[in-house]
C-alpha positions in Angstrom: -1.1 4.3 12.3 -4.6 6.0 11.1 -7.0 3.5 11.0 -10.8 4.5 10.5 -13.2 1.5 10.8 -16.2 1.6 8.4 -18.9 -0.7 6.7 -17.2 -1.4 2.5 -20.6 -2.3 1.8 -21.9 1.0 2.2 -20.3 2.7 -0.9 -20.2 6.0 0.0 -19.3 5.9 3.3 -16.1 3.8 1.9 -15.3 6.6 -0.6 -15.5 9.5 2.0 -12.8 7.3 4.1 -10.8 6.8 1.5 -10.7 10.0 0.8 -9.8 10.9 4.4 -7.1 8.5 4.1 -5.6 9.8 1.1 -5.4 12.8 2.6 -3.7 11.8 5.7 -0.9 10.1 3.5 -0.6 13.1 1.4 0.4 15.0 4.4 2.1 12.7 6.3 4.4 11.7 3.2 4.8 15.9 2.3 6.2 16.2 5.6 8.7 13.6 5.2 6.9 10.8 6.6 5.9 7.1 5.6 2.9 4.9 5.3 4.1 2.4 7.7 6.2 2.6 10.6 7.8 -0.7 12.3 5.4 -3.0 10.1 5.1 -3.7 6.2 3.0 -1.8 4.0 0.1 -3.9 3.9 -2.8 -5.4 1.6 -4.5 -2.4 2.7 -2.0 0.8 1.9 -0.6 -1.3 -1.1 -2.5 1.1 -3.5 -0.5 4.3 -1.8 2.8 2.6 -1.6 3.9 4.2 -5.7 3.4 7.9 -3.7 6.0 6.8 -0.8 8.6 5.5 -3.4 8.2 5.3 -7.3 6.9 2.8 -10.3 10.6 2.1 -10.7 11.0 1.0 -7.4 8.0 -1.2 -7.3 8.5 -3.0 -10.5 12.3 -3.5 -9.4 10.9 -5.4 -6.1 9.1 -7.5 -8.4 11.9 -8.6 -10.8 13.2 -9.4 -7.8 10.6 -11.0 -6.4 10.3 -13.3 -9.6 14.4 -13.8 -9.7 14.0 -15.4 -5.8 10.8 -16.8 -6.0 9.9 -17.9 -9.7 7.2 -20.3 -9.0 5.3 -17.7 -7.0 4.8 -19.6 -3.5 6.1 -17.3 -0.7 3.4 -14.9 0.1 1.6 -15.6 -3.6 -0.2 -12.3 -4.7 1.3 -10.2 -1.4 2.0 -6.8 -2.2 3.9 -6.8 -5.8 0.9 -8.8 -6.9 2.8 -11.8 -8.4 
């Protein structure tokens, strides 16, 4: 669970630990790993979560989010960003 604290208003600083982040995931999902363990992905690893599985996959869970939920009011705008 790499977490690395640091101030989003300072631009660059939030670039060079995103950067660091993407890198972490790269590795961790080349070796066979995942973005999240026990919890769900996340508001913040949302943007990585296409690496880990595939645009099919994500735009299935949200055909299936509409199909359950049509009016969008469990979790509105969570993750599949419906």
């Amino acid at each position: 669970h790499p977490t690395i604290l640091c101030d989003k208003r300072n631009k660059e600083e939030f670039a060079r630990v995103e950067a660091a982040v993407n890198d972490i995931f790269e590795v961790a999902l080349g070796m066979g790993g995942t973005l999240s363990g026990e919890h769900g992905i996340g508001t913040a690893k949302a943007k990585w979560m296409e690496k880990e599985t595939s645009k099919g996959t994500i735009l299935f869970s949200q055909r299936m989010r509409r199909a359950i939920d049509p009016k969008g009011l469990f979790n509105a705008c969570k993750i599949t960003g419906i």
